[in-house]
C-alpha positions in Angstrom: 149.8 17.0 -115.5 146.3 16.0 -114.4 147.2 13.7 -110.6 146.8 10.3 -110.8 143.6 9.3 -110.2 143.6 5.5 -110.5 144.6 4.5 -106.5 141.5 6.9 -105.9 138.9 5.0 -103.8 135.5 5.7 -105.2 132.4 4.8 -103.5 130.9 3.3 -106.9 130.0 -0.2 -104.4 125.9 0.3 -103.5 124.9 -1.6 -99.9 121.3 -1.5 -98.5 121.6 -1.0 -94.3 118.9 -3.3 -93.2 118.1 -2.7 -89.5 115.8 -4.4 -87.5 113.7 -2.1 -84.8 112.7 -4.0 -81.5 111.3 -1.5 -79.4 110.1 2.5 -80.3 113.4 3.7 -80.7 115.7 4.1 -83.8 118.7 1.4 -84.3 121.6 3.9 -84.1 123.8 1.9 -82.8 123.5 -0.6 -84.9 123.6 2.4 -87.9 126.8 3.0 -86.8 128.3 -0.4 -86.5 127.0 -0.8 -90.4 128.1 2.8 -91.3 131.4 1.8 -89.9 132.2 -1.2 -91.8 131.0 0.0 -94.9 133.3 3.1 -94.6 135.7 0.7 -93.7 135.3 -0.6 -97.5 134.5 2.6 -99.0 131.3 1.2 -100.2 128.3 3.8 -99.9 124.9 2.7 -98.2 122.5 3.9 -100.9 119.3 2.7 -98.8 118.6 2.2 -94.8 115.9 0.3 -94.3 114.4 0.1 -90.8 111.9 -2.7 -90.0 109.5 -3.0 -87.0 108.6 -6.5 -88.3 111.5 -8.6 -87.5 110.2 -10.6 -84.5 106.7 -11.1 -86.2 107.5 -12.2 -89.3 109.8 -15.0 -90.9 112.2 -13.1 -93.6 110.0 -14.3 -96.6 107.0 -12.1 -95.0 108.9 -9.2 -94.5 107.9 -6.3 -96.8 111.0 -3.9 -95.7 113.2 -7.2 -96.1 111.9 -8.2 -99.8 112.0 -4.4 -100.1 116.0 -4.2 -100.3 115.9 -7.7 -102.0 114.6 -5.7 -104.3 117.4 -3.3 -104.7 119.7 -6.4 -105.3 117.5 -7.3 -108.0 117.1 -4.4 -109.6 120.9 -3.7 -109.8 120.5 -0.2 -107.2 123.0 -2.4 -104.9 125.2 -5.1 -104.5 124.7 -6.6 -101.3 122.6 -5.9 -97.9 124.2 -4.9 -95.2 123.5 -5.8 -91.6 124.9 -5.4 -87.9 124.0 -9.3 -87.4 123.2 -12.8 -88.3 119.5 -12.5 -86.5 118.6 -9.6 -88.2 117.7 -11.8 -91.0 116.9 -14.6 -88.8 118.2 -16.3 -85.8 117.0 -19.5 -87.7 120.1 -20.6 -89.6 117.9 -22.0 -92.0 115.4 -19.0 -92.7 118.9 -17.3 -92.9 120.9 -19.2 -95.4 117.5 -19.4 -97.4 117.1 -15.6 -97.7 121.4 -15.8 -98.7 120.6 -18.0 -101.3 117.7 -15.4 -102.9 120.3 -12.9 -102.1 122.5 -14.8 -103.8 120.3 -15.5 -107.3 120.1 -11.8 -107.7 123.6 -11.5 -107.7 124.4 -9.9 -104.3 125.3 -11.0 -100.6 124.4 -10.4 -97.2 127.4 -8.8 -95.4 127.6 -8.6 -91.2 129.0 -6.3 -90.0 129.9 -7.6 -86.7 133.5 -6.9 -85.6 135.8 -10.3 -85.1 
């Protein structure tokens, strides 16, 4: 008899990792703190994006942002994953803007901040 497969987690749920870089070295910790929780949920990140933008730009004029927007949109994931609120935008406005975009392509913006 074949074992019961249906309390298997899969990792079928697709998450961009979008990191903001501030300085010349590589967010890992901020990686991990996204790797983490999306383990957490079993999802699988499918896409890290890394942008050196962030403090130049507003999130509309982010090419590496509208790039896993894009993702969303095209159905390769279901929601963007990041380690904070201000990696979007500090700007709760800019922020729940680029949510609602997020949103209209049927995903979400998940932190992955701990409690």
């Amino acid at each position: 008899m074949p074992p019961n497969t249906s309390c298997t987690p899969t990792r079928d749920f697709q998450v961009v990792a979008y990191l903001a870089k501030t300085n010349s070295y590589f967010p890992e910790r901020e990686l991990s703190a996204c790797e983490a929780y999306a383990h957490a949920f079993n999802w699988n990140i499918s896409l890290i994006v890394v942008d050196d933008e962030v403090d130049m730009k507003g999130p509309q004029h982010r090419p590496m942002l509208q790039a896993a927007l894009r993702q969303i949109r095209d159905s390769q994931a279901g929601a963007i994953l990041v380690p904070t609120k201000a990696t979007i935008s500090p700007i709760d406005g800019e922020f729940n803007e680029f949510a609602e975009r997020v949103e209209k392509a049927s995903g979400f913006i998940q932190i992955a901040t701990r409690r």
